[in-house]
N, CA, C and O atoms as a Maestro MAE file, in Angstrom:
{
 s_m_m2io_version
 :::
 2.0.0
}

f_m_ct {
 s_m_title
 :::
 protein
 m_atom[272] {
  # First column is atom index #
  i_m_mmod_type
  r_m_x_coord
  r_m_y_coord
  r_m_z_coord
  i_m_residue_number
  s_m_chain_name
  s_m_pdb_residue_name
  s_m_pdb_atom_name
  i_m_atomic_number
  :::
  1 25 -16.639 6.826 5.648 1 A "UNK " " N  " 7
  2 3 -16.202 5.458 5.812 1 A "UNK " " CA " 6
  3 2 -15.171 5.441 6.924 1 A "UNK " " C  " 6
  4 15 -14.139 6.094 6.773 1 A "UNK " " O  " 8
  5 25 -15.354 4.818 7.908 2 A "UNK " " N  " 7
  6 3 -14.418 4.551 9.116 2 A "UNK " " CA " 6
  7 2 -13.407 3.510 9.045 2 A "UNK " " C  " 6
  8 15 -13.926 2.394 9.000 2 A "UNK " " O  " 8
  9 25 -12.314 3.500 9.024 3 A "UNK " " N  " 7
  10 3 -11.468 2.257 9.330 3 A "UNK " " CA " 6
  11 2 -10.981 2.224 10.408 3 A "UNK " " C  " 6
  12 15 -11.135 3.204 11.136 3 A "UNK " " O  " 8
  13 25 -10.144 0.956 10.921 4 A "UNK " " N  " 7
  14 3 -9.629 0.504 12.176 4 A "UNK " " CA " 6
  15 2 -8.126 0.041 11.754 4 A "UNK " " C  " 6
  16 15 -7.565 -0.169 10.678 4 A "UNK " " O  " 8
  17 25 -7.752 -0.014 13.105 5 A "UNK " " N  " 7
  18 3 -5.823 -0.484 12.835 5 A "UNK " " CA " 6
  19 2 -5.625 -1.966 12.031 5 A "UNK " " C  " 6
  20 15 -4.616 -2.402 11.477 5 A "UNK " " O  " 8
  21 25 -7.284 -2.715 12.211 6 A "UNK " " N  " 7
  22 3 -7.197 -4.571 12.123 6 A "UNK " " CA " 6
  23 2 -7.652 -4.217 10.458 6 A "UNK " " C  " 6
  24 15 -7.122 -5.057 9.731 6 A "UNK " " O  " 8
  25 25 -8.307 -3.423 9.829 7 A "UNK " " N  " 7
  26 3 -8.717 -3.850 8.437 7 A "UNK " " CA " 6
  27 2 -8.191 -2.305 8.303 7 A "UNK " " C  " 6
  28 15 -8.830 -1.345 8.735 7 A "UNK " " O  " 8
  29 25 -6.707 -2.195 7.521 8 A "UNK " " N  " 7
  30 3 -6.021 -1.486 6.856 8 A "UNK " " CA " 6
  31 2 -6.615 -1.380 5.441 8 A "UNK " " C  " 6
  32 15 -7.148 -2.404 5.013 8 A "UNK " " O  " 8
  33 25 -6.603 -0.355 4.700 9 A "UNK " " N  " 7
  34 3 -7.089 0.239 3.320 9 A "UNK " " CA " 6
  35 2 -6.017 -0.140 2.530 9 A "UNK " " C  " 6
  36 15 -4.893 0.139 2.945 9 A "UNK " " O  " 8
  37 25 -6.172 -0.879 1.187 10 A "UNK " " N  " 7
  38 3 -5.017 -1.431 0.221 10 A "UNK " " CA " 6
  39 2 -5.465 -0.076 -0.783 10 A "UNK " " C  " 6
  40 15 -6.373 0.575 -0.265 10 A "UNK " " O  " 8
  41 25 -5.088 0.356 -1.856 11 A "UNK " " N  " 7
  42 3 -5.217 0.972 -3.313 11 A "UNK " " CA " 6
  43 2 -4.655 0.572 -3.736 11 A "UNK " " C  " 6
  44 15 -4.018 1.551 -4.125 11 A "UNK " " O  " 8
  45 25 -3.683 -1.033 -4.528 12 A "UNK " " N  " 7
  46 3 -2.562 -1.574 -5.407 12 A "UNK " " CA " 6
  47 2 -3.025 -0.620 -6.543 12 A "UNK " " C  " 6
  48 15 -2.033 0.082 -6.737 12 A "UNK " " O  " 8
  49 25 -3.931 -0.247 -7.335 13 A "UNK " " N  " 7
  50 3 -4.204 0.290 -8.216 13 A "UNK " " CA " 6
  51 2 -4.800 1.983 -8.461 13 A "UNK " " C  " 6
  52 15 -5.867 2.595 -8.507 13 A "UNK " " O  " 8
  53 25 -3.037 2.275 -8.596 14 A "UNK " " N  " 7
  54 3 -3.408 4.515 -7.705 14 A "UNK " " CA " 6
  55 2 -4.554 5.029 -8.486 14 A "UNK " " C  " 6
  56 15 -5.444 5.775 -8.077 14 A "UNK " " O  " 8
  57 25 -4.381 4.438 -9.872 15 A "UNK " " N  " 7
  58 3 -5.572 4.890 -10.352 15 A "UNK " " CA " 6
  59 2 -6.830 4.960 -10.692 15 A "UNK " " C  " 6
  60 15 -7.473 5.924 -11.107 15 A "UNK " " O  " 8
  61 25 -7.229 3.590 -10.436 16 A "UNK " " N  " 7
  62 3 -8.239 3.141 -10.174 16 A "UNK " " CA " 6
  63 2 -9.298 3.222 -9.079 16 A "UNK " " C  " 6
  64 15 -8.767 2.938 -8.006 16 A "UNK " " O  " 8
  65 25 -10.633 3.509 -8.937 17 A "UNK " " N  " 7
  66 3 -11.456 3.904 -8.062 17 A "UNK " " CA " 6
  67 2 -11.850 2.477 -7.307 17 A "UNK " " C  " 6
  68 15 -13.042 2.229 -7.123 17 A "UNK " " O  " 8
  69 25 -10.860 1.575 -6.887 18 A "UNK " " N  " 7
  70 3 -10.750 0.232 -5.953 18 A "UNK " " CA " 6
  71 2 -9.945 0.383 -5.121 18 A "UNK " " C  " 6
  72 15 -8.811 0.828 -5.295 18 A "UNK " " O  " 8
  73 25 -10.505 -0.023 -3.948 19 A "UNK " " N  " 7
  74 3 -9.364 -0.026 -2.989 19 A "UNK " " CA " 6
  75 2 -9.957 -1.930 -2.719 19 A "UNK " " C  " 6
  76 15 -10.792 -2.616 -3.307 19 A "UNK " " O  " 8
  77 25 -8.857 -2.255 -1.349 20 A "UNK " " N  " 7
  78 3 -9.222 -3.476 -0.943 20 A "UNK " " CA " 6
  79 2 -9.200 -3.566 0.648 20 A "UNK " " C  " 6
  80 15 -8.099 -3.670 1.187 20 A "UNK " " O  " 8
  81 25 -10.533 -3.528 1.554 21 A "UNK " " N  " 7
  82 3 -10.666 -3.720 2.919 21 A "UNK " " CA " 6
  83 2 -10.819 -4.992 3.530 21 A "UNK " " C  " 6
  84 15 -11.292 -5.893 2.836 21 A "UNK " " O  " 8
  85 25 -10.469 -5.249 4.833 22 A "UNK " " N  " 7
  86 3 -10.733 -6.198 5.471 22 A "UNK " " CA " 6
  87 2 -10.974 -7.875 4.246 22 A "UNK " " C  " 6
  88 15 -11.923 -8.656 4.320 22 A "UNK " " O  " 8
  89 25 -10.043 -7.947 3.469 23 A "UNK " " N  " 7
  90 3 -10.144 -9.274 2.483 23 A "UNK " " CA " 6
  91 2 -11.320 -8.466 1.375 23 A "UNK " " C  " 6
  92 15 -11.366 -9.082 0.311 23 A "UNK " " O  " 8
  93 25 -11.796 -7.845 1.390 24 A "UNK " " N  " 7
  94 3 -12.918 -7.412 0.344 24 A "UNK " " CA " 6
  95 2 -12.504 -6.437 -0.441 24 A "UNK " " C  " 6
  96 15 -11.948 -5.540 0.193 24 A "UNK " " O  " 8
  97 25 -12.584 -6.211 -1.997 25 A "UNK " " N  " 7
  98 3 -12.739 -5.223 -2.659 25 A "UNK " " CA " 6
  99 2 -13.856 -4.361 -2.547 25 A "UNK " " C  " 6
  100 15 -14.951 -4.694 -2.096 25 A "UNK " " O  " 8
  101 25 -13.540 -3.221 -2.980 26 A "UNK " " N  " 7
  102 3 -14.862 -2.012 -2.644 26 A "UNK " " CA " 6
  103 2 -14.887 -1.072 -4.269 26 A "UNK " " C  " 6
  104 15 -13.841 -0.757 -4.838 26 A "UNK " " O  " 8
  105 25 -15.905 -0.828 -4.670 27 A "UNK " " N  " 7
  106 3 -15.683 0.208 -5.356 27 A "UNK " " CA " 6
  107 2 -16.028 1.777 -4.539 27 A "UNK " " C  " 6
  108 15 -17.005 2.070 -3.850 27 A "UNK " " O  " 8
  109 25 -14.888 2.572 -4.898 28 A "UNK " " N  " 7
  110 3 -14.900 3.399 -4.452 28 A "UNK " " CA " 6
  111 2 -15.889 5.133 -5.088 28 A "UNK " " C  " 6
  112 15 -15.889 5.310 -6.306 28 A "UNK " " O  " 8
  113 25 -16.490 6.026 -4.343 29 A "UNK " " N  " 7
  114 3 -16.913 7.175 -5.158 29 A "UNK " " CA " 6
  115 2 -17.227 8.232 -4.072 29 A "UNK " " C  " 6
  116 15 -18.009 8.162 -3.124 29 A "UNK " " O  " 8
  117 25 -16.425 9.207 -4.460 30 A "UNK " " N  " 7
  118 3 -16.373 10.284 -3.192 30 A "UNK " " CA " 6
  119 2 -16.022 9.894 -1.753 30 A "UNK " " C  " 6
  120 15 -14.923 9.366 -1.585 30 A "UNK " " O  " 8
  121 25 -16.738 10.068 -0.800 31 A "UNK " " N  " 7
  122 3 -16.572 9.624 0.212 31 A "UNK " " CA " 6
  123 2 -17.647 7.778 0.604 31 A "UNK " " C  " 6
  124 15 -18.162 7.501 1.687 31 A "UNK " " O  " 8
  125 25 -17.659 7.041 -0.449 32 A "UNK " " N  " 7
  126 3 -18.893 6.295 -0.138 32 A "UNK " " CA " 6
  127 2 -17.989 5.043 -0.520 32 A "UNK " " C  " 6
  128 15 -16.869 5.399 -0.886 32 A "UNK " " O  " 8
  129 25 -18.203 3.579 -0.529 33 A "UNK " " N  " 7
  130 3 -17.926 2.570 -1.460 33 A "UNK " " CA " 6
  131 2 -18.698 1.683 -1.273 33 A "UNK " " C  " 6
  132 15 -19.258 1.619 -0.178 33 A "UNK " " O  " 8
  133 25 -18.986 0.651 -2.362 34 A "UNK " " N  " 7
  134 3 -19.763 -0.086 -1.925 34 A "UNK " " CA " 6
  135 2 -19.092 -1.865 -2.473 34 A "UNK " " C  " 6
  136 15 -18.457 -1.614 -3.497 34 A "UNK " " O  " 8
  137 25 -19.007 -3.286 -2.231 35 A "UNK " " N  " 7
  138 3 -18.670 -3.955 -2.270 35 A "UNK " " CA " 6
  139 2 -18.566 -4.424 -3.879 35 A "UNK " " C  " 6
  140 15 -19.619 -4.606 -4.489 35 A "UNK " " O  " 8
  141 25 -17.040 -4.652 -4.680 36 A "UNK " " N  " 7
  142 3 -17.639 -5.587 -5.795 36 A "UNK " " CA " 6
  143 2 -18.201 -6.552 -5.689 36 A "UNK " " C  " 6
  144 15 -18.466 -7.031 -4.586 36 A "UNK " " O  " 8
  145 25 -18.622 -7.241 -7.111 37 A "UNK " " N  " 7
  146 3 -19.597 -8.145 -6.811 37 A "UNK " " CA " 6
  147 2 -18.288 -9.777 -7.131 37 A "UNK " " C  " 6
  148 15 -17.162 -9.488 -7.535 37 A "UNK " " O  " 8
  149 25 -18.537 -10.860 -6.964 38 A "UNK " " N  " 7
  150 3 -17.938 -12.042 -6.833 38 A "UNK " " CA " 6
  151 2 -17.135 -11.856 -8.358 38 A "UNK " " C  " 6
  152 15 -15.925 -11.635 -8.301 38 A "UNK " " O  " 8
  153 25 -17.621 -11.920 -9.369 39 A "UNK " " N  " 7
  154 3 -16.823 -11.729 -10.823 39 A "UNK " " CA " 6
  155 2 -16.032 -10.931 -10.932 39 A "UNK " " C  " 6
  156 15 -14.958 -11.407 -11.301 39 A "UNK " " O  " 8
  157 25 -16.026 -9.289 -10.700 40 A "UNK " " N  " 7
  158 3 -15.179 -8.238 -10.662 40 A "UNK " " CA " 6
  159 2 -13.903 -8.777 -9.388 40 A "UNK " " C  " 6
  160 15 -12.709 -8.827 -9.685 40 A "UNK " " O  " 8
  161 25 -14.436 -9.145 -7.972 41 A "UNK " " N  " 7
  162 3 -13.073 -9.279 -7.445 41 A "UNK " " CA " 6
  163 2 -12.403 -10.168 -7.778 41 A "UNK " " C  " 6
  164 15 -11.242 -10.291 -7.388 41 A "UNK " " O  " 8
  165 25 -12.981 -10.978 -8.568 42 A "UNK " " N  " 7
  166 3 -12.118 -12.141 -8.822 42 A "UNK " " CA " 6
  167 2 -11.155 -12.210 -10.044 42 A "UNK " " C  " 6
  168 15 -10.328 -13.081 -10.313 42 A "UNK " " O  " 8
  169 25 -11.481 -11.036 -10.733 43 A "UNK " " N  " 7
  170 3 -10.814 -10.313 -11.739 43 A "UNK " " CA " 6
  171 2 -9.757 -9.157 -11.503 43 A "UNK " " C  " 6
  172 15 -8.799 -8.787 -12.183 43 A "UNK " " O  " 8
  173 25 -10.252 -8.739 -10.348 44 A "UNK " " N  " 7
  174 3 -9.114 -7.257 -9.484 44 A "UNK " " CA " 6
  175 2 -8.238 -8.732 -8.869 44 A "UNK " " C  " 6
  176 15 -7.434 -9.006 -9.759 44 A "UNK " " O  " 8
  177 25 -8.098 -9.712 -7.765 45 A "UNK " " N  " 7
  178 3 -7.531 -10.445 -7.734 45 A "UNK " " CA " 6
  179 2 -6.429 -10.975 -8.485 45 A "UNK " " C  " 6
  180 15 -5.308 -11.298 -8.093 45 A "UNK " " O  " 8
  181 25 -7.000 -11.012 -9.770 46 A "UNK " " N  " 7
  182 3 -6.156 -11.840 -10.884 46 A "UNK " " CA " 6
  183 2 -5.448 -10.636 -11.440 46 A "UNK " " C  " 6
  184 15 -4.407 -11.042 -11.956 46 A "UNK " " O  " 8
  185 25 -5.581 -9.046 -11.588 47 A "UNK " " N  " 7
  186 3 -5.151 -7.968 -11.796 47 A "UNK " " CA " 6
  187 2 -3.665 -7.861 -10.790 47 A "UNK " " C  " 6
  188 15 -2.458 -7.802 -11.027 47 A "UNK " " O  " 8
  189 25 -4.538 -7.875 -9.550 48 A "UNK " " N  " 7
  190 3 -3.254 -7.639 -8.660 48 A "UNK " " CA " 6
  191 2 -2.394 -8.450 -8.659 48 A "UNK " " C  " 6
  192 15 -1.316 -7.862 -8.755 48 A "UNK " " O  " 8
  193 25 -2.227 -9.862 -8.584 49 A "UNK " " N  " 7
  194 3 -1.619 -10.672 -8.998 49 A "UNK " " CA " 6
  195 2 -0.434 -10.403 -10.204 49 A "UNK " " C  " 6
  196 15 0.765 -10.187 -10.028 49 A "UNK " " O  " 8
  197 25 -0.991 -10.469 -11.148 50 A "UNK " " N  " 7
  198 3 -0.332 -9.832 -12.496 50 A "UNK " " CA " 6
  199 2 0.591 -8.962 -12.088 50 A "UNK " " C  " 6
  200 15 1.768 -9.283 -11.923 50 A "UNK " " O  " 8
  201 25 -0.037 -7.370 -11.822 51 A "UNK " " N  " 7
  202 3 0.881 -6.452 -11.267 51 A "UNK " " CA " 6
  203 2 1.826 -6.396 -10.392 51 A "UNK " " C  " 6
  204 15 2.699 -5.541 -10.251 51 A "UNK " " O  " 8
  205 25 1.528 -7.761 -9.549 52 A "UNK " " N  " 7
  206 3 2.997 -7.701 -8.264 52 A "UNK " " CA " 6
  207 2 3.561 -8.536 -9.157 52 A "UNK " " C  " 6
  208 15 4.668 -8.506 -8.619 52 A "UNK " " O  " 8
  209 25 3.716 -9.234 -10.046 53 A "UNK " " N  " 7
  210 3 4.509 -10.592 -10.995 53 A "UNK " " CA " 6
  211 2 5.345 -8.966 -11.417 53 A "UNK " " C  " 6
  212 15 6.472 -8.615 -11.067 53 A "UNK " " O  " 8
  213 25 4.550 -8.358 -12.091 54 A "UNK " " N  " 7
  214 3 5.225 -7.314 -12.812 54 A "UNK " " CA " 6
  215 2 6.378 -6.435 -12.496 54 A "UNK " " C  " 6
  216 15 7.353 -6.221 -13.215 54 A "UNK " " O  " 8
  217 25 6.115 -5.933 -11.261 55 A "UNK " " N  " 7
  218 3 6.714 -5.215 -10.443 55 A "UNK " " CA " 6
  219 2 8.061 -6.013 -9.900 55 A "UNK " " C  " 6
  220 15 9.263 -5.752 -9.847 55 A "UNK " " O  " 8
  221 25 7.368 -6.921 -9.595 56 A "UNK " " N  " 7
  222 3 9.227 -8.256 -9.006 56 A "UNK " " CA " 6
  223 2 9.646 -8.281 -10.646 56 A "UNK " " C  " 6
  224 15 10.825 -7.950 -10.770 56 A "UNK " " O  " 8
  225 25 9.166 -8.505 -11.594 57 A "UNK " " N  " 7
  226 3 10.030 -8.551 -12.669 57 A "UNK " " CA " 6
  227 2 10.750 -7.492 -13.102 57 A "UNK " " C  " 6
  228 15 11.956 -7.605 -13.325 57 A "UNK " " O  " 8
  229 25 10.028 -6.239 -13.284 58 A "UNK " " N  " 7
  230 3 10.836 -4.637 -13.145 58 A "UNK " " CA " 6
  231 2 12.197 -4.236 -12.386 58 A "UNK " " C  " 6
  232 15 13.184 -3.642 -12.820 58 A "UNK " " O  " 8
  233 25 11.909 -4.782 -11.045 59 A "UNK " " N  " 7
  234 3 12.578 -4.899 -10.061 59 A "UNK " " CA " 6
  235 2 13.867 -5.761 -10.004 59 A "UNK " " C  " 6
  236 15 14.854 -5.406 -9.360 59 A "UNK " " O  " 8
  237 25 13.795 -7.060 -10.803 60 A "UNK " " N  " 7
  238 3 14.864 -7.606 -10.941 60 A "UNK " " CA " 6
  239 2 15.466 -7.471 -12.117 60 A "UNK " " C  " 6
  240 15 16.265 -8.324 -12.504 60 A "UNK " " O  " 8
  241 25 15.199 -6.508 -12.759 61 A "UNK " " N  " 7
  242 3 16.044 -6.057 -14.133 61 A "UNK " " CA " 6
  243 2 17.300 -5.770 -13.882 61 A "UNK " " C  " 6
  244 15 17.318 -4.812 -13.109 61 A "UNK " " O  " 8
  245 25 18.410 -6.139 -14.161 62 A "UNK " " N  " 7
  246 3 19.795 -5.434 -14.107 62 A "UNK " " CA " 6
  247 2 19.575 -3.908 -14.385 62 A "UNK " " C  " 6
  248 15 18.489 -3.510 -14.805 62 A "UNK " " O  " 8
  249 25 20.498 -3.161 -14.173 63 A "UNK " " N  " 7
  250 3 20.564 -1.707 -14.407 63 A "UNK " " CA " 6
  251 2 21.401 -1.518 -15.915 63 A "UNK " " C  " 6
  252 15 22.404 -2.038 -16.403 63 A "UNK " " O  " 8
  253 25 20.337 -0.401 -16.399 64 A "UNK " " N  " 7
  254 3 20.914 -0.129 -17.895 64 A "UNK " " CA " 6
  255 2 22.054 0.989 -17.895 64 A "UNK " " C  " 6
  256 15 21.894 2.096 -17.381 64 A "UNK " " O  " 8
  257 25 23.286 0.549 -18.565 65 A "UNK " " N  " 7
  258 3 23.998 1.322 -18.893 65 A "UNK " " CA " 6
  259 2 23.501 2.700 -18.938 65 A "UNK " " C  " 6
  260 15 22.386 2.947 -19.396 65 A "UNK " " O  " 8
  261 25 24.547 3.918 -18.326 66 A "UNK " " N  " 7
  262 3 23.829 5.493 -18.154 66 A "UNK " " CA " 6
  263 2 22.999 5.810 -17.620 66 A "UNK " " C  " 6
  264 15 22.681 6.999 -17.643 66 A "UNK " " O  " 8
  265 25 22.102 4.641 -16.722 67 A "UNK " " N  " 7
  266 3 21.192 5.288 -15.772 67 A "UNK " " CA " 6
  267 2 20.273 5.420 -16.525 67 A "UNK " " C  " 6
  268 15 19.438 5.822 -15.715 67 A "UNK " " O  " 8
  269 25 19.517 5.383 -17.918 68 A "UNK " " N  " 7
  270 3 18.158 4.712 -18.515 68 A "UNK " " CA " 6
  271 2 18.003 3.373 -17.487 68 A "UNK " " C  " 6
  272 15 17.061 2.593 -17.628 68 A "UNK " " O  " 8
  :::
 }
 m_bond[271] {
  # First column is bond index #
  i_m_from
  i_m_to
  i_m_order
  :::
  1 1 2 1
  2 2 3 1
  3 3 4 2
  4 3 5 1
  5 5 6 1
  6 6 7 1
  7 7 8 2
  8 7 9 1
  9 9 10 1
  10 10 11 1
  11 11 12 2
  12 11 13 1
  13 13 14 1
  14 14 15 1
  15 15 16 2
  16 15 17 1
  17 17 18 1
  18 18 19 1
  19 19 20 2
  20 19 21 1
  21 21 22 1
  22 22 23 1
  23 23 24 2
  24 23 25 1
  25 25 26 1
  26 26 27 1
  27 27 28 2
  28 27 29 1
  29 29 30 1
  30 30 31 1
  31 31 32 2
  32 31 33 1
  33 33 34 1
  34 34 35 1
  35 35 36 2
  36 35 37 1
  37 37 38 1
  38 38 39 1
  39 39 40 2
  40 39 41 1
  41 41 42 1
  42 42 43 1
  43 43 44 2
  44 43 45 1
  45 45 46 1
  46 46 47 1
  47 47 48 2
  48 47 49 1
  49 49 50 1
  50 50 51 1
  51 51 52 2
  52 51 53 1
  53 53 54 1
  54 54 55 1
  55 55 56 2
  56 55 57 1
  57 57 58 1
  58 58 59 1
  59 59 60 2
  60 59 61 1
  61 61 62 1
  62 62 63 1
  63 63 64 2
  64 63 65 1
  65 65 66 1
  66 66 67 1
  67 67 68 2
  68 67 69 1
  69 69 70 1
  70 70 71 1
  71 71 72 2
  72 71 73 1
  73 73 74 1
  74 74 75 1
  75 75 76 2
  76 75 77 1
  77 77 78 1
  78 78 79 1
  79 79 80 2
  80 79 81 1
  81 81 82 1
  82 82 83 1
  83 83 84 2
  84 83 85 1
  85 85 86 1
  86 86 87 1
  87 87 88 2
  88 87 89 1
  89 89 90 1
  90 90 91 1
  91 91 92 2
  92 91 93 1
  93 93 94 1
  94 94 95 1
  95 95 96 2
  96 95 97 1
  97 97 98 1
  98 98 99 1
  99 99 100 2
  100 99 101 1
  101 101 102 1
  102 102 103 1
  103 103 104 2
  104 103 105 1
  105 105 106 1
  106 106 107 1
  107 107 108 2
  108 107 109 1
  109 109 110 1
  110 110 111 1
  111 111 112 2
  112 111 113 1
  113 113 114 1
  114 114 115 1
  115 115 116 2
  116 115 117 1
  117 117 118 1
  118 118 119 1
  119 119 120 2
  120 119 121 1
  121 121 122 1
  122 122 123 1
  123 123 124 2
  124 123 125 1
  125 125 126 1
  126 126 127 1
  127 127 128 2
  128 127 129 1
  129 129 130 1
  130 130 131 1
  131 131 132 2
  132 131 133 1
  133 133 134 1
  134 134 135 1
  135 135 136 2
  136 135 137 1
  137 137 138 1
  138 138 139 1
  139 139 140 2
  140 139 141 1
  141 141 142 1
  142 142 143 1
  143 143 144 2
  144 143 145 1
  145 145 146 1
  146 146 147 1
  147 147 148 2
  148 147 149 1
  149 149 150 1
  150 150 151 1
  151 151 152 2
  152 151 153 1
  153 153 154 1
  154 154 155 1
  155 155 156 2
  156 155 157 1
  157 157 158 1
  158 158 159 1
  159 159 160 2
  160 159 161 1
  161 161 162 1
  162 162 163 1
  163 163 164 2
  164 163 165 1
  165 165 166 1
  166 166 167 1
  167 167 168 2
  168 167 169 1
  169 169 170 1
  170 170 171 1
  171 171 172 2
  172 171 173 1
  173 173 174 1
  174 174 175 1
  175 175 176 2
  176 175 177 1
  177 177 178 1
  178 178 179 1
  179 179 180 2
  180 179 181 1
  181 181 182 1
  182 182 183 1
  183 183 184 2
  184 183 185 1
  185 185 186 1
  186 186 187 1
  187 187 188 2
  188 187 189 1
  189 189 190 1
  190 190 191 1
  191 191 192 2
  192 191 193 1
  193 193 194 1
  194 194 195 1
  195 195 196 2
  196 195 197 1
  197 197 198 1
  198 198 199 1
  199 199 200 2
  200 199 201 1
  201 201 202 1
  202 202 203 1
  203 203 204 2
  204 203 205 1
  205 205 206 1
  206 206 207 1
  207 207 208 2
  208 207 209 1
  209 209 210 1
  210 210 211 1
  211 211 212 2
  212 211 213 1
  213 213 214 1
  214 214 215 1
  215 215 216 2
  216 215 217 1
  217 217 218 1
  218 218 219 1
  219 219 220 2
  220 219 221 1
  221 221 222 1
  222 222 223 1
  223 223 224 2
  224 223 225 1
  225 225 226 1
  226 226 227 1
  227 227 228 2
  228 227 229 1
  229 229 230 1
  230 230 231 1
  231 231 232 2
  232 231 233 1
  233 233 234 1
  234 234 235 1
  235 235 236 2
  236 235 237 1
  237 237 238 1
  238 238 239 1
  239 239 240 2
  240 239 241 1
  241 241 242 1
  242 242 243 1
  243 243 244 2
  244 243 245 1
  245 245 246 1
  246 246 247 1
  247 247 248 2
  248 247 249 1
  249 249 250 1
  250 250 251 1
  251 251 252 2
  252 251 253 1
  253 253 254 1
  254 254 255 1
  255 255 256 2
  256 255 257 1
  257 257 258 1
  258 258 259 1
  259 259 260 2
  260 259 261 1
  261 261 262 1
  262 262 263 1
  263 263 264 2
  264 263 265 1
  265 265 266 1
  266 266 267 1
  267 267 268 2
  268 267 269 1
  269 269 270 1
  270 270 271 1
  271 271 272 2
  :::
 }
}
């Protein structure tokens, strides 16, 4: 799979076998991927979404006493 400087490779999800190219999700396998279909991205969409809500919320936690 070739990429270019204009459609950068996303992975929001390290563990997951999705990445996101040029506006499109891909499922990923070995060296190959092939496009999700309209229902699944629109569900990785609503995933990623979630997870950046999550992350700004993590993120704006005050700090716990002792460094927990």
């Amino acid at each position: 799979m070739s990429t270019s400087a204009s459609s950068p490779i996303l992975r929001p999800f390290r563990d997951l076998p999705v990445l996101r190219r040029g506006g499109r999700w891909l499922l990923a396998a070995c060296d190959s991927a092939v496009p999700a279909d309209r229902a699944l991205a629109t569900e990785l969409d609503r995933f990623a979404v979630a997870m950046a809500a999550a992350d700004r919320a993590v993120a704006a936690l005050p700090p716990q006493p002792g460094g927990r």
